[in-house]
Residue, then its C-alpha position, 0 to 999 in steps of 0.5 A: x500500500x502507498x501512501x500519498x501526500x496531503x499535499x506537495x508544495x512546488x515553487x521557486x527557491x526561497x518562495x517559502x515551501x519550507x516555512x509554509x509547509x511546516x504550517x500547513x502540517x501543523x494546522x492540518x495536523x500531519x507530517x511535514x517533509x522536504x526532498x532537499x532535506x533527505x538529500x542532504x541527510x542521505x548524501x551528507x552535504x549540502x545541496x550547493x556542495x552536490x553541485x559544486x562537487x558533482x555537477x547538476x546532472x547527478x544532483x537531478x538524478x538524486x532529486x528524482x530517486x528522493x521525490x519519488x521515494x517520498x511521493x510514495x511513502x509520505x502522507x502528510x504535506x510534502x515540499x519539493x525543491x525548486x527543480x523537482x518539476x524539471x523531471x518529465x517522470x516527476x510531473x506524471x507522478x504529480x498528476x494524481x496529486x493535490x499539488x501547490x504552486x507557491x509563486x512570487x516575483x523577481x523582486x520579491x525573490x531578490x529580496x528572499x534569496x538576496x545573494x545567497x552563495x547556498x543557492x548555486x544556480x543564482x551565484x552571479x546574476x541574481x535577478x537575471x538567472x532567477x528570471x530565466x529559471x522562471x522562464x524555463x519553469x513557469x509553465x511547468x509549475x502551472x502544469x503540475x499545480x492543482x492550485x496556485x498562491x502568490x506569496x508577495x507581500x503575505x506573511x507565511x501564515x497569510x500564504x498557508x490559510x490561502x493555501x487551505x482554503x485554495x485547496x479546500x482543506x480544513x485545519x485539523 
């Protein structure tokens, strides 16, 4: 028997999938578990480190095997990391899915993220970089979104009751 999530959070880096998803769990009294922690536990390093060290391609391909191991075995609120949604697999499996898009714009994610070497994909042009990877993924966060909240100018616990009530989920 598998289970399957309450709800999986996608979104750009620094949308807030981690703080809103640990509200959401609370309030909806479930569990809550991020991909890019179970990255770093199983690989004993950091994200920017498995880049760095091994190339985007391998961190992919270990986000895929941890989305995946985690669509199957969590059943409470599930965030992803911001490239999860890149993988054609992936987006399938999100199919049958409740899944949230948590959006934002470019300056609101400068201001989130600011300059953070932790962030590899933004290391030289912030607002330029960040812009294209939202270009190139937009369209994919919308494909997979069974509903979508922007985050601008809310507090997390504005973002998590939008959510809820986007996703007509009661708190527990």
């Amino acid at each position: 028997m598998s289970a399957a999530p309450v709800v999986v959070l996608v979104g750009p880096m620094g949308v807030g999938k981690s703080t809103v998803g640990q509200l959401l769990a609370e309030r909806l009294g479930v569990g809550y578990r991020d991909t890019d922690d179970d990255i770093v536990a199983a690989q004993g390093r950091t994200i920017a480190e498995i880049f760095v060290d091994a190339g985007e391609p391998v961190f992919r391909a270990i986000e895929k095997q941890a989305v995946h191991r985690a669509l199957a075995e969590h059943d409470g609120v599930l965030a992803l990391g911001g490239g999860a949604i890149l993988d054609a697999d992936t987006r399938a499996l999100l199919a049958g899915q409740r899944v949230l898009y948590l959006s934002m714009d470019v300056e609101e994610a400068v201001r989130r993220t600011g300059l953070n070497a932790a962030r590899p994909l933004l290391a030289v042009n912030p607002r330029k970089q960040w812009r294209e990877l939202m270009e190139a993924r937009r369209h994919l966060y919308e494909e997979v979104a069974t509903a979508v909240v922007a985050t601008d100018g809310r507090t997390p616990e504005e973002v998590a009751q939008a959510a809820l009530d986007a996703l007509e989920l009661k708190d527990a």
